[in-house]
C-alpha positions in Angstrom: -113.9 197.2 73.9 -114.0 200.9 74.4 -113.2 201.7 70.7 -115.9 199.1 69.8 -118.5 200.8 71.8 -117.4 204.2 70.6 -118.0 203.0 67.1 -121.1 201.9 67.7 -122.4 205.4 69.4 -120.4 206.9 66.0 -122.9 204.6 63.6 -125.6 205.7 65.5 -125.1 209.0 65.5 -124.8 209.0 61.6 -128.0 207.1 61.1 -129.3 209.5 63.2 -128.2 212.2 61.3 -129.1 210.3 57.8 -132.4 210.3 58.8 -132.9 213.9 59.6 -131.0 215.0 56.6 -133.2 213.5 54.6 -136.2 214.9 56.1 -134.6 218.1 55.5 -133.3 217.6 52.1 -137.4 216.6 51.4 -138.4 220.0 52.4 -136.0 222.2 50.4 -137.5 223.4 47.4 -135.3 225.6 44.8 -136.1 227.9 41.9 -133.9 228.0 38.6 -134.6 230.3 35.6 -133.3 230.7 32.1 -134.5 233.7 29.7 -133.8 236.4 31.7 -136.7 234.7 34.0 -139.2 234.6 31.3 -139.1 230.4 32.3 -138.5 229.3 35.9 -138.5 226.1 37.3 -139.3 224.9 41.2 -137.8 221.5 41.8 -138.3 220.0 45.5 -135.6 218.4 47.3 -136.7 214.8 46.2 -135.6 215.8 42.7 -140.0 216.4 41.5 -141.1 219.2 39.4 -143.4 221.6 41.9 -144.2 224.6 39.3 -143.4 226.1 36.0 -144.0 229.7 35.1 -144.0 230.8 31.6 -144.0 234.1 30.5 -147.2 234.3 28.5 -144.8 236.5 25.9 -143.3 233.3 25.1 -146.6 231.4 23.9 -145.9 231.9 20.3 -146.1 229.1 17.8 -143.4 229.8 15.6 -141.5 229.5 19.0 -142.2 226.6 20.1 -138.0 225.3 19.9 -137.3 228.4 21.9 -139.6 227.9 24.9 -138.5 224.3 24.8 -135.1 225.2 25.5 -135.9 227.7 27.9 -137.8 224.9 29.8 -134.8 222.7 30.1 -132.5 225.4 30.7 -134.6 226.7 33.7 -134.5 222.9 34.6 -130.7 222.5 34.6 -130.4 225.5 36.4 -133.2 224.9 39.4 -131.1 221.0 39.3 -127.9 222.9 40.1 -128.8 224.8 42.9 -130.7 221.4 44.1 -127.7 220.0 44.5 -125.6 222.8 45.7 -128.9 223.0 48.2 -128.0 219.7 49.7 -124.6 219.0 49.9 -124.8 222.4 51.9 -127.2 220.7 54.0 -125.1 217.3 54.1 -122.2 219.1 55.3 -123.7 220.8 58.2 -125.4 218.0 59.6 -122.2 215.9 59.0 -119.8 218.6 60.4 -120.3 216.8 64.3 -119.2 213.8 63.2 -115.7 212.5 63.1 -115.5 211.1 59.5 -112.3 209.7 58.0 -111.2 212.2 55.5 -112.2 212.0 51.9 -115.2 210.1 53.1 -118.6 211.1 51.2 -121.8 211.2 53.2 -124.2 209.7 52.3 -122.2 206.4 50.8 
């Protein structure tokens, strides 16, 4: 009965934690930039666009394909550290807790 009730505190504990990593992960908000920074990028933690800077040297017609590749490369690149952004974030507030190993949080 004790391991039941020990379980019970355990799922607690990591809806607890569920729910305050995702507030958290909702106030991240990372930066990623592609041509030498002539394009960045500001994603928020929910994964929406918050800004794009363009370097008004790239505003030229003829390079239209350029700076349209330089948008989705600054994309990519603020998605990365998005990610990188909240496992970090999943993995402190998950350290407390005695997961099996080889278990992914969140499921």
């Amino acid at each position: 009965m004790k391991d039941l009730m020990n379980m019970m505190k355990q799922a607690k504990a990591m809806q607890e934690k569920m729910a305050e990593l995702q507030e958290d992960v909702k106030a991240v908000e990372v930066s990623g930039q592609s041509g030498g920074g002539l394009v960045t990028v500001t994603l928020r933690g929910t994964g929406e666009m918050a800004g794009l800077v363009v370097d008004p040297s790239l505003m030229k017609e003829d390079e239209k394909d350029i700076l349209e590749d330089l948008i989705v490369a600054a994309h990519a690149d603020a998605h990365a550290k998005l990610q990188l952004a909240i496992q970090e974030k999943t993995e402190q507030m998950t350290s407390g807790l005695n997961l099996p190993a080889g278990m992914k949080f969140p499921f």
